[in-house]
N, C-alpha and C positions, 0 to 999 in steps of 0.2 A: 475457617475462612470460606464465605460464601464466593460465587464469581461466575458471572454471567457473562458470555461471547452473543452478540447479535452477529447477524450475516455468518452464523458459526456453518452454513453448509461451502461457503465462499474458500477460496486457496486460502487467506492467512486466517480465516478462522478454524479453518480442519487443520491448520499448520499448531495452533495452539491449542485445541483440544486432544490432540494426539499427543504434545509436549506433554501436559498437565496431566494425561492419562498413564503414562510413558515415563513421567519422571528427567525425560532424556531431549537434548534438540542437539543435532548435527556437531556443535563444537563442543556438546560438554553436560554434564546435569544442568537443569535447571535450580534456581532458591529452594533451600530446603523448607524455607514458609509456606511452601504449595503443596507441599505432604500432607494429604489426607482433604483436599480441600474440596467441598461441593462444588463440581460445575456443573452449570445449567448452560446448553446449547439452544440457541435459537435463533433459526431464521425465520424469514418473512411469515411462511406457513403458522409457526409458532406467534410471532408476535409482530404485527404492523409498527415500525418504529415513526410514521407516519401519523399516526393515531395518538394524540397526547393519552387520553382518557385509556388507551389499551395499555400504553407505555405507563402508566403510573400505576394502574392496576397491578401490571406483572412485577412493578420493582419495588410495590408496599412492602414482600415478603423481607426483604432486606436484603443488597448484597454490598460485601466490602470493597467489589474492582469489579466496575464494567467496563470490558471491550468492544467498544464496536468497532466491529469489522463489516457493519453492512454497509454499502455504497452501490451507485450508478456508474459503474466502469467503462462502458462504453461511448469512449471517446467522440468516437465517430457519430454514435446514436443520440448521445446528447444534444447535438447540433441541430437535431429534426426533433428533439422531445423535452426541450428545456425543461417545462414544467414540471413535467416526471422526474426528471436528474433533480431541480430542485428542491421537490418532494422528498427524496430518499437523500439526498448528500448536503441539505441545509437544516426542511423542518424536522427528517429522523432523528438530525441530532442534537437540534435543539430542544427537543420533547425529553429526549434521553440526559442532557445536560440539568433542566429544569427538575428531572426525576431524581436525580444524583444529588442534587445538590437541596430537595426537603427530607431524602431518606440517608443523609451523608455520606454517600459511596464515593471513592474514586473514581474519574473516568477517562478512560484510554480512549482517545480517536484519532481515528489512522483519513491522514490527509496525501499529498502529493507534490511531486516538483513542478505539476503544471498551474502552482499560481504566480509562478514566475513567467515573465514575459521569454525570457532565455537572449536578451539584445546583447549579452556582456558576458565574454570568452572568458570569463573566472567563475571557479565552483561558488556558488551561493552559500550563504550562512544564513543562520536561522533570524537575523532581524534586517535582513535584506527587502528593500522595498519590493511588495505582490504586486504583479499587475496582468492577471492570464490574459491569455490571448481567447482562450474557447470556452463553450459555454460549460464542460466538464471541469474546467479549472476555474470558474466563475462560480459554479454552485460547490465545489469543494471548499473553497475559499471564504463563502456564505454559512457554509459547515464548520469553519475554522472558528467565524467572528462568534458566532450563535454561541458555541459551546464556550469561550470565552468569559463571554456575559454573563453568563447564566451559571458556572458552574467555576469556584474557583479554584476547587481540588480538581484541576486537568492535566492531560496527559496529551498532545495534540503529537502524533509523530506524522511527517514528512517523507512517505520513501518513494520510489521508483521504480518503475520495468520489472516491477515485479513479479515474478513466478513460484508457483507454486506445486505440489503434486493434485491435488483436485482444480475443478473449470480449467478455462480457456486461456492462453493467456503466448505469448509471442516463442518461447522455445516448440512447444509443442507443436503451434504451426509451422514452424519450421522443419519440425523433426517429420511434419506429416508431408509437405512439400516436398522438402529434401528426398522422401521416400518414391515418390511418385514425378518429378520435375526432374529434368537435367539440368535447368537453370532456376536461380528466382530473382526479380528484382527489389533493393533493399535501397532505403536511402541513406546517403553514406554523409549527409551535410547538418543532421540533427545528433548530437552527442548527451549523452547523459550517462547515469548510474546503474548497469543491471542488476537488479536485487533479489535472493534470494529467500521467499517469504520465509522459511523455517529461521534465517537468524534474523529478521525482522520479530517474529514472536517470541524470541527469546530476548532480544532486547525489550520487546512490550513488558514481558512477566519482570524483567531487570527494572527498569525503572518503575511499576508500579510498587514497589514497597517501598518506593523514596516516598520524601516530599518534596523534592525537585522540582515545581510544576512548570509548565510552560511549554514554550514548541523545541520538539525535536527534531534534527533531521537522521535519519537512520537508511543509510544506504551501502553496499557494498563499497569497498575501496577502488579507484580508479576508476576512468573516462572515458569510452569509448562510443563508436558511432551505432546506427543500427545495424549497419553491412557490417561494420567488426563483428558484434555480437551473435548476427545470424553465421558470419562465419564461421566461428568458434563452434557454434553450434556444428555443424555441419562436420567439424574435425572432431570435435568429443563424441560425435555420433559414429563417425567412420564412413561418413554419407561422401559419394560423389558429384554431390549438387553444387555446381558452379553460383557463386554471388555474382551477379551483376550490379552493379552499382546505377544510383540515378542521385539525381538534386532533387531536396522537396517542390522544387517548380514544377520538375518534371514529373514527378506523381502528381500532383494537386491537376496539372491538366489533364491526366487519364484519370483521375477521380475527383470531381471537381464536387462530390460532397460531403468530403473528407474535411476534419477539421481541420484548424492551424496549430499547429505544435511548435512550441518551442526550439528555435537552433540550439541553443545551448541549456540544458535543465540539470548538470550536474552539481552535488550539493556535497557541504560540508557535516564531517558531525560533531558538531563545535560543541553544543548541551552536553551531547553521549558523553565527550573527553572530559567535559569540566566538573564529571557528576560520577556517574559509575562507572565511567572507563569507555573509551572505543575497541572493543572487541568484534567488530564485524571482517570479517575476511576482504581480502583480495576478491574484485567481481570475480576473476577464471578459477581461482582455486573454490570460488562458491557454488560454480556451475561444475565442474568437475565434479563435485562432492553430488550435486543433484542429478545429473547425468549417471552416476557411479552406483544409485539406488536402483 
């Protein structure tokens, strides 16, 4: 088996290279189909996914399962650089879709809960109407239709608040605040899914040996807010940092070029149950097992 990770220097792409290297992700072995199997890692430096003509080039050689893991994550940044976000989170993946689909690979693409509006206090399912609010969940969403079209051996998973051990991403800032702040403020009125990318990629390897295709949602079990989550953080760390609590109004006018986020973005994982099983943990026993490394 050939298998190709783009955005592989990204958190769930070191999340899955390590698996695939490792044999092993946090709950458990991985498929024993991925015994022995060639991974090629590449981010941007390696290969513009941007670039039809570089994308087709690299994936004449043939592979059986492309994961893309590359994207424009920055929420906030998208707002001020649309074009860019659309460039990497719509035409990356429709290049890669298009490429997939004349050398017959599979394709895994990792999407988001922000193409939901979040107007409706019930967890979302995966055929629930999109409607993002931000220009981050408008180009992933563009990323979703794209590789659709074009590719119909798909794999589209949906997760969340995702952290990882490599980049940037909301416990770490916390853990670095926590270290340095007595207080932080968090907002406690936006609810969703915190995820932790290692069982995110193990669900990725899980479903790519199906034929299953379609959108996934893949999120830790249970609901909570930002200020829950940073708190938690703060007690799994042993930190003294007091949460403060705020409304998203209340942030949006001490940062008014912040994007809009969804009040509610937590998801179901309706495909995962109906297909290989839902095996993703509890959010706190997910972050405990991450904190615990």
């Amino acid at each position: 088996m050939r298998v190709l990770i783009t955005g592989a220097a990204g958190q769930l792409g070191r999340e899955l290279s390590g698996m695939l290297a490792s044999g092993q992700a946090e709950i458990g072995p991985i498929p024993a189909s991925y015994a022995g199997a060639e991974v090629v890692c590449a981010d941007a430096g390696e290969l513009d996914i941007t670039d039809a003509a570089a994308v087709d080039a690299f994936l004449a050689s043939g592979f059986d399962v492309v994961f893309n893991c590359a994207a424009y994550t920055n929420v906030d940044g998208c707002e001020a650089h649309e074009s860019d976000a659309f460039a990497v989170n719509a035409t990356g993946p429709a290049n890669l879709a298009r490429a997939c689909e004349q050398t017959g690979a599979k394709l895994v693409h990792v999407s988001t809960d922000y193409v939901f509006p979040g107007n409706q206090p019930e967890p979302r399912v995966e055929s629930d109407e999109v409607a993002p609010l931000s220009a981050y969940g408008r180009t992933k969403l563009a990323g979703e239709q794209a590789v659709a079209q074009a590719c119909p051996r798909h794999f589209i998973v949906r997760t969340a608040w995702l952290y990882g051990h490599e980049g940037k991403n909301f416990v770490k800032t916390m853990m670095r605040l926590g270290n340095s702040l007595d207080t932080v403020t968090v907002v406690d009125d936006q609810l969703g899914c915190p995820t932790n990318a290692n069982d995110v990629a193990y669900q990725m390897l899980r479903i790519a040996e199906t034929e299953n295709y379609g959108i996934y949602h893949c999120v830790n079990k249970g609901t909570c807010s930002w200020a829950d989550f940073a708190q938690a953080i703060m007690q799994e760390a042993g930190l003294d940092c007091v949460v403060a609590r705020c409304t998203s109004q209340e942030y949006k006018e001490a940062h008014p070029e912040s994007a809009s986020r969804p009040a509610y973005s937590s998801l179901v994982n309706g495909h995962l149950a109906a297909t290989i099983g839902d095996t993703m943990r509890p959010w706190h026993d997910a972050l405990r097992s991450y904190m615990g490394k």
